[in-house]
Legacy VTK file of the C-alpha trace (Angstrom):
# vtk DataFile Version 3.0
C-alpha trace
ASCII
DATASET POLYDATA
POINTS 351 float
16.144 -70.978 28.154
19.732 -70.883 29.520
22.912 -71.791 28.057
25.386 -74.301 29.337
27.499 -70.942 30.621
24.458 -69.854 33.083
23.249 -73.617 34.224
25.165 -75.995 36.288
24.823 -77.868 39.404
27.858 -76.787 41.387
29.340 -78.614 44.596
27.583 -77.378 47.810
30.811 -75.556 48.970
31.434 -73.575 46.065
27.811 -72.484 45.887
27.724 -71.303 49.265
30.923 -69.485 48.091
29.617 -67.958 45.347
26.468 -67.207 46.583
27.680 -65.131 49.316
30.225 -63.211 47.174
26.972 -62.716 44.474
24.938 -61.062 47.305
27.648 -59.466 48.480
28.401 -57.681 45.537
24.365 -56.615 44.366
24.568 -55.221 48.369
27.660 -53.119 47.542
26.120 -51.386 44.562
22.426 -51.438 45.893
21.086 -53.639 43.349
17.873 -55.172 43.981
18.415 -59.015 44.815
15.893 -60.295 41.349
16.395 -63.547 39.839
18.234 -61.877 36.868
20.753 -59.720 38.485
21.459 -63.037 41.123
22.078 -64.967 38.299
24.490 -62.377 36.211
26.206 -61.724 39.991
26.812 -65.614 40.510
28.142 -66.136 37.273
30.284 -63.350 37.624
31.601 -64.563 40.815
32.321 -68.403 39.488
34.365 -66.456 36.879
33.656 -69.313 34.380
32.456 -67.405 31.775
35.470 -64.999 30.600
33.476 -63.094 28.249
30.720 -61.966 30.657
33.648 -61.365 33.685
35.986 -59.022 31.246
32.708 -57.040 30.784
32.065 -56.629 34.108
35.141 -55.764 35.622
35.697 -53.160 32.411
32.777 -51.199 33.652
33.999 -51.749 37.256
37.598 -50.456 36.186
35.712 -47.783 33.886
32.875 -46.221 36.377
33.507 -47.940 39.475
29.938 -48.938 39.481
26.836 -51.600 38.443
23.270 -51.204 38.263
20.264 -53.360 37.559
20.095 -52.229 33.687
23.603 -53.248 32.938
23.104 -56.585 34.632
20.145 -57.135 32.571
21.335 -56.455 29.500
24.292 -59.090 30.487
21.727 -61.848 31.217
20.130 -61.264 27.916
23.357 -61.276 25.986
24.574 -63.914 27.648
22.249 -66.215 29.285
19.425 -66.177 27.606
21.797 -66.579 23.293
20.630 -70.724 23.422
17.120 -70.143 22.732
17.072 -68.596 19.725
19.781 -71.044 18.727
17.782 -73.974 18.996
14.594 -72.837 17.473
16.789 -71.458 14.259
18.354 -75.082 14.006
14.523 -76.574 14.599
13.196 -74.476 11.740
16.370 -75.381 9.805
15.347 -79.112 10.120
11.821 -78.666 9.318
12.826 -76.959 5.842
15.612 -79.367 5.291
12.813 -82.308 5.714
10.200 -80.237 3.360
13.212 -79.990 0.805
13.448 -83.950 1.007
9.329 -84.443 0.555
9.490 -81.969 -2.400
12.483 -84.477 -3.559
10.218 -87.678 -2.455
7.713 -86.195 -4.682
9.483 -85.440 -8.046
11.340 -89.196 -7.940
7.632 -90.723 -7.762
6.743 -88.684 -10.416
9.403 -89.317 -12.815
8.399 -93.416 -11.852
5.246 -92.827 -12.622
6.723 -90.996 -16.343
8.727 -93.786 -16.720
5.921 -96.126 -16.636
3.059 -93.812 -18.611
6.065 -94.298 -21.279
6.878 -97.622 -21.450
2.779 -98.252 -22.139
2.805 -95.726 -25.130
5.904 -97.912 -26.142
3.941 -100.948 -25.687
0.761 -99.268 -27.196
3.158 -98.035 -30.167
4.232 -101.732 -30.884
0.890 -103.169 -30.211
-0.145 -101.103 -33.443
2.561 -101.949 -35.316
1.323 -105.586 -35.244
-2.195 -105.032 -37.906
-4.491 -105.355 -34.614
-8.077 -106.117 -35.302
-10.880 -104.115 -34.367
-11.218 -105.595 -30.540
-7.699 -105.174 -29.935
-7.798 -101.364 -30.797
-10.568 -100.777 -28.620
-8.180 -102.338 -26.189
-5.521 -100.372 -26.726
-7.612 -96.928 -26.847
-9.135 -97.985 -23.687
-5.587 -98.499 -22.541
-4.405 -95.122 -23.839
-6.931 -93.455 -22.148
-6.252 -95.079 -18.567
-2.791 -94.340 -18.595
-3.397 -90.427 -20.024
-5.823 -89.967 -17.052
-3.596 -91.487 -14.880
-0.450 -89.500 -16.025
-3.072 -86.298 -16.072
-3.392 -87.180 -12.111
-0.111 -87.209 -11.151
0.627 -84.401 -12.788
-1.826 -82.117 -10.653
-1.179 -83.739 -7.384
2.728 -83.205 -8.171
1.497 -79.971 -8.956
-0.190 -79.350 -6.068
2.385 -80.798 -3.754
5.091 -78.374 -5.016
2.400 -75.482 -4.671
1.700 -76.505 -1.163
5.882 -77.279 -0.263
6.832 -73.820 -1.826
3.803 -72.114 0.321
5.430 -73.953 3.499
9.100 -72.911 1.705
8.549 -69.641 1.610
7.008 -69.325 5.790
9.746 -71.078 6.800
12.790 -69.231 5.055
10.820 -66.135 6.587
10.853 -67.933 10.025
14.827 -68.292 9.391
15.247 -64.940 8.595
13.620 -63.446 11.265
15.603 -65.887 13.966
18.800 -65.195 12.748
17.869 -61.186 13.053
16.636 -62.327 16.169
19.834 -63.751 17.172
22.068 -61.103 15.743
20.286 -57.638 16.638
20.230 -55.956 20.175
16.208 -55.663 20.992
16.360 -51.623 22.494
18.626 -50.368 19.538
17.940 -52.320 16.450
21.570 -52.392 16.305
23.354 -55.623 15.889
24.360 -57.183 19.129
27.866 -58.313 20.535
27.447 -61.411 19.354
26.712 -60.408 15.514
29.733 -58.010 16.279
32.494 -60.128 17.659
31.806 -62.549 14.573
31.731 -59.449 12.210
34.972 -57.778 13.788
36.694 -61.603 13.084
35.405 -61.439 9.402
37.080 -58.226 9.114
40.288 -58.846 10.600
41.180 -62.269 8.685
39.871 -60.571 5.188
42.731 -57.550 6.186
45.522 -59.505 7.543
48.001 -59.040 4.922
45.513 -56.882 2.896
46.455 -53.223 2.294
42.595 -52.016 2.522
41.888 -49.677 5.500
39.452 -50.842 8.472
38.748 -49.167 11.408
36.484 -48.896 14.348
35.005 -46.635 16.678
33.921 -47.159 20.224
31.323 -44.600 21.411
30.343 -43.938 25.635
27.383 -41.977 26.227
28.873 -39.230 29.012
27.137 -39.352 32.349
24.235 -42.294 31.527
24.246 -42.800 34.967
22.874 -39.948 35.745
19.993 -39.901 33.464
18.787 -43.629 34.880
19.319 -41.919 38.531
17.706 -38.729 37.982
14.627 -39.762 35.544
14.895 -43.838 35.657
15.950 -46.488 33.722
12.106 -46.052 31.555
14.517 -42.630 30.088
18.086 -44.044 30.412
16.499 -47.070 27.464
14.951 -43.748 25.048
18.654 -41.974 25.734
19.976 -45.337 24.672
17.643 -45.970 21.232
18.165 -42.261 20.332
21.582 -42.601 19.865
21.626 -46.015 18.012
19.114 -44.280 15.785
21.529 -41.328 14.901
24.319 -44.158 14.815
21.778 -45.661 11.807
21.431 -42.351 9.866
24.771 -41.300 9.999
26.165 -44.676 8.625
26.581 -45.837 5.128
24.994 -49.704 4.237
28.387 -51.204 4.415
29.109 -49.817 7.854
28.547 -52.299 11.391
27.041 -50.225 13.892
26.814 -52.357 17.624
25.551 -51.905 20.868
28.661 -53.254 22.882
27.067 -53.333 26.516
24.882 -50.711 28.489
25.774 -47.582 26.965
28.500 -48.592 24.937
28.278 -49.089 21.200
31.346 -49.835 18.768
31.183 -49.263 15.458
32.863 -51.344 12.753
34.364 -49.170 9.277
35.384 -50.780 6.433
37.421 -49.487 3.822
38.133 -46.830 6.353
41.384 -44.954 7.282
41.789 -43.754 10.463
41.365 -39.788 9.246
37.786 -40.672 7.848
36.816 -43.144 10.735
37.750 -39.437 12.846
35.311 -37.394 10.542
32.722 -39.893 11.095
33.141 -39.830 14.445
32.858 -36.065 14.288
29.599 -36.097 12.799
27.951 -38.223 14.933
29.310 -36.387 17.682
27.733 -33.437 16.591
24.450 -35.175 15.860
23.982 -36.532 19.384
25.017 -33.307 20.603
21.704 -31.853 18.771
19.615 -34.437 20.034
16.669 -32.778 22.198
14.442 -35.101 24.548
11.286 -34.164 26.320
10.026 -35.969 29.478
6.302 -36.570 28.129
4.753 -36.496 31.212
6.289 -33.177 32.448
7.585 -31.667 29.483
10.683 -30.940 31.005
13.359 -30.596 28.634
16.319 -33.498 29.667
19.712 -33.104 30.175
21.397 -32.650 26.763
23.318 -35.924 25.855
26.856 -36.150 24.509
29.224 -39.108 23.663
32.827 -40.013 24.170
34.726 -41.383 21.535
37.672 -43.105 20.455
39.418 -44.637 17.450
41.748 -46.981 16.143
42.858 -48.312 12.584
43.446 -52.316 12.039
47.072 -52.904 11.947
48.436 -55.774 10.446
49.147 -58.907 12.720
45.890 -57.176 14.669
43.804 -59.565 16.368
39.612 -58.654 17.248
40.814 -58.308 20.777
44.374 -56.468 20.171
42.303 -53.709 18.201
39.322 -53.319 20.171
41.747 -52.859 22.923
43.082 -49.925 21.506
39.647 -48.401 20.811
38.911 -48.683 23.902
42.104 -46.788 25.201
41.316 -44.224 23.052
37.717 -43.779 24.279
39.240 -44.280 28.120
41.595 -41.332 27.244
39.120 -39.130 25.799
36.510 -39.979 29.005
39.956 -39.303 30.966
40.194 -35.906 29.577
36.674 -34.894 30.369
34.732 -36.231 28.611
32.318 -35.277 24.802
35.710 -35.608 23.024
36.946 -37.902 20.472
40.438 -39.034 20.746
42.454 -41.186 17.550
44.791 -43.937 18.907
47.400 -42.042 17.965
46.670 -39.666 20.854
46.931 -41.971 23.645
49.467 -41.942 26.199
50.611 -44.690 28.048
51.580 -44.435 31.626
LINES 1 352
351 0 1 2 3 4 5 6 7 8 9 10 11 12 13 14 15 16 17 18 19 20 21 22 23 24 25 26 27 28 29 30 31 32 33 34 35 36 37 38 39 40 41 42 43 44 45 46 47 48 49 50 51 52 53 54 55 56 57 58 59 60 61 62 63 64 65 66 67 68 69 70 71 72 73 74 75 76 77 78 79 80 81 82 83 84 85 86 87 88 89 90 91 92 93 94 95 96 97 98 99 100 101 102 103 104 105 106 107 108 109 110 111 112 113 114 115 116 117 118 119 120 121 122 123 124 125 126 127 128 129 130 131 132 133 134 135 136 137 138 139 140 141 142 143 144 145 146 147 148 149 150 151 152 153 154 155 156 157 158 159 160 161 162 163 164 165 166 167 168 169 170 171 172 173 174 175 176 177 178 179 180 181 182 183 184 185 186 187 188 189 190 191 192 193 194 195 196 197 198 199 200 201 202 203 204 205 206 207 208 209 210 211 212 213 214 215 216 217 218 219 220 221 222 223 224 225 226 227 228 229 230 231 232 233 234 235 236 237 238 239 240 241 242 243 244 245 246 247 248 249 250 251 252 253 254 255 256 257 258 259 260 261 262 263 264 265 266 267 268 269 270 271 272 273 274 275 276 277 278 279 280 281 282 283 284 285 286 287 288 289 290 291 292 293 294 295 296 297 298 299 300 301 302 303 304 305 306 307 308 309 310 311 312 313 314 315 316 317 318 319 320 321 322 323 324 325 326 327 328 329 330 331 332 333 334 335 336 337 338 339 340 341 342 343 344 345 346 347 348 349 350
C-alpha cells in the first residue's frame, strides 16, 4: 500500500518530465529500471517529498553514488509507512468496539441485578403480610425463578467477559506487534527513521532548558560499496545486521540505536555527555573492528569491516535537525580524514 507521498495522478507534462529525469538518473548510476527503484527515482525527481530528496542528495553529496539497495530501502521507509498505519488503527477499532460489548454486557447485567432485587424486595414484603399456605408456595416458586434466572446471567456475563478478555488479550498482542512493526527497521532489528526522528524530538523538547546531557552518534560503515560490488548485495544485508547486532550489545536499555538509511545508523544517548558518547563510540568501534565474516559457500574470509563515526552533544536552543546536522559533520570529517575514525563536534572545521 502507498502513501499519499508516493501516489498521485500528475498532469501529462510533468510526468513526461519526471519520467525522463527518473530514467535518466537509474541510467547514470546503472540501476536496473524495477518498479521500486522507478518509483523512489520519480519521486525523487518531483522533489515533493523533502524528507526522501534530503536523503538522497546527502548520499549523492556524500559518495557521489546510488544503487538498487539504497533505493529499496527508501521505498520501504517511505512508500510503503501507510500500511502498517492503517491496519494498527483497524485493530485499534476492533478493541475499542470489544471494550464497548464488554461495557454493553456489564450495564445489562447490573439491569438484570436491579430487577432480581426489586423481586426479593417484593418477595420480602409479600412475607411480611401473614401469607397463607398457597401464597408461599407462590412466592417460593417465585424465589426460585428469579435465583435461576439471576444464576444465568451470571454465567453468560461470565462467559462473555471470559470470551472478550480471550479476544482482549489477541488483539493488544496484534497492537503490539504493529506498532514494532511500524517502528523497527526489518534487516537490523533496530528501530527505523521513523521511530527515530519521533524519538530524537522527544529528546530534544524534554532537554531544552534542561541541564541533563544528550548526545548522539552517527555511525558509516567504510567502503559498503564495495562489499555489495565485490560479493553482492545477499553480503552487503549480513555486513549490515552484524553491525546493528554489535550496536545492540554494546548499548545500555535506555540507549536508541537506528538504522538511518543504507549503511548509516545514528544512535541516540541519553543522559550522555559528549566525553562518554566518545567512549561509546570507541567501543563499538573496536567491536566492529573484531567482527570476522565468512562467505559460506567459499569460506573465504571477507574484507574486515570498520565504521566511521562522529559526535555531537544537544545544545540548548538545538533543534532534531540543527543537531543531527552536526553529527553528521562530524562523521563527514572523520570519512574526510580517511576514514575508521571517530571525530567529536568539537573537531570539525569549517571551510
Amino acid at each position: 500500500m502507498l502513501n499519499s507521498h508516493c501516489f498521485r495522478l500528475d498532469a501529462a507534462d510533468e510526468a513526461n518530465e519526471w519520467h525522463t529525469q527518473a530514467t535518466e538518473l537509474l541510467i547514470r548510476y546503472n540501476i536496473p529500471i524495477t518498479p521500486v527503484c522507478y518509483h523512489v527515482a520519480y519521486e525523487y525527481a518531483t522533489q515533493r517529498h523533502g524528507e526522501l530528496t534530503r536523503i538522497v542528495d546527502a548520499q549523492l553529496n556524500k559518495t557521489g553514488h546510488l544503487d538498487s539497495h539504497f533505493l529499496f530501502h527508501l521505498f520501504e521507509s517511505f512508500c510503503l509507512e501507510g500500511a502498517e498505519n492503517d491496519k494498527l488503527d483497524d485493530h485499534l477499532a476492533d478493541l475499542h468496539n470489544l471494550l464497548f460489548k464488554v461495557l454493553e454486557g456489564v450495564t445489562n447485567n447490573c439491569s438484570q441485578t436491579d430487577l432480581f432485587s426489586e423481586t426479593l424486595l417484593n418477595q420480602s414484603h409479600a412475607l411480611d403480610a401473614n401469607p397463607s399456605l398457597e401464597d408461599l408456595r407462590g412466592i417460593a416458586q417465585t424465589l426460585m425463578q428469579a435465583t435461576a434466572q439471576a444464576m444465568q446471567n451470571n454465567r453468560m456475563l461470565q462467559d462473555h467477559l471470559e470470551s472478550a478478555e480471550e479476544q482482549s488479550l489477541s488483539l493488544q498482542s496484534e497492537v503490539k506487534k504493529l506498532r514494532d512493526e511500524i517502528s523497527t527497521d526489518a534487516l537490523t532489528g533496530l528501530f527505523n527513521r521513523r521511530a527515530l526522528n519521533k524519538r530524537m524530538l522527544e529528546l530534544v523538547e524534554a532537554h531544552n532548558g534542561a541541564s541533563t546531557p544528550f548526545s548522539i552518534l552517527m555511525l558509516d560503515i567504510d567502503h559498503f560499496k564495495q562489499f555489495n560490488d565485490n560479493f553482492g548485495h545477499v553480503i552487503g544485508d549480513e555486513v549490515i545486521r552484524r553491525v546493528g547486532l554489535i550496536m545492540r550489545d554494546q548499548l545500555r536499555d535506555v540507549d536508541f540505536p537506528a538504522r538511518y538509511g543504507g549503511e548509516e545508523f545514528t544512535v541516540l544517548l541519553p543522559e550522555t555527555d559528549i566525553t562518554d558518547a566518545m567512549n561509546v563510540a570507541e567501543t563499538i568501534h573496536q567491536s566492529v573492528a573484531k567482527l570476522i565474516l565468512i562467505k559460506r559457500s567459499t569460506k573465504e574470509k571477507l574484507p574486515s569491516v570498520t565504521v566511521s563515526v562522529g559526535a555531537a552533544s544537544y545544545r540548548r536552543g538545538d533543534s532534531p535537525e540543527t543537531l543531527l546536522e552536526r553529527a553528521d559533520q562530524a562523521l563527514y570529517q572523520a570519512k574526510e580524514g580517511g576514514r575508521n575514525r571517530i571525530v567529536s563536534e568539537a573537531e570539525i572545521t569549517y571551510m
